[in-house]
Steps between C-alpha positions, in 0.01 A plus 500: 500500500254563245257723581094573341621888578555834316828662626826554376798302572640663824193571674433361834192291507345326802387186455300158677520127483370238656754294687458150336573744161877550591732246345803431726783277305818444633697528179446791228207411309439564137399905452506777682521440914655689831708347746373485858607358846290269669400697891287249649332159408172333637454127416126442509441159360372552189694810379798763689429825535807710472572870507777633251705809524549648176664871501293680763224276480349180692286285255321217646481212284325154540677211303496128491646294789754296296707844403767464723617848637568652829547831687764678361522379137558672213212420251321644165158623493286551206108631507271469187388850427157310400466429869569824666290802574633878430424705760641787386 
């Protein structure tokens, strides 16, 4: 995650993005990504909404209905640091 932020590698950051801004993939993509399990899945039509448990923390991601993944599954994340928001 590359991040418009001035810090030092280590420091704990705390950070916001939209949804629709977190890629889900179920293989390892190209660059850097984390691994994260699938805890529930909403098909709504034109999109899923899912939430993801990576480490300690729930993301909620909205992704295309034709990625097939369900509750459970292991999956990679990545989030363009363009897209996010540091809080702190």
């Amino acid at each position: 995650l590359d991040l418009p932020h001035q810090g030092t590698i280590g420091d704990e950051i705390l950070f916001s993005a939209r949804p629709e801004h977190i890629q889900v993939s179920r293989e390892a993509p190209h660059g850097a990504s984390w691994e994260a399990v699938i805890e529930t899945r909403n098909f709504l039509g034109f999109h899923q909404d899912v939430e993801l448990r990576l480490g300690g923390a729930l993301l909620q991601a909205r992704l295309h209905p034709s990625l097939k993944i369900e509750t459970g599954m292991k999956v990679h994340v990545q989030i363009d640091g363009a897209s996010c928001v540091v809080c702190a």
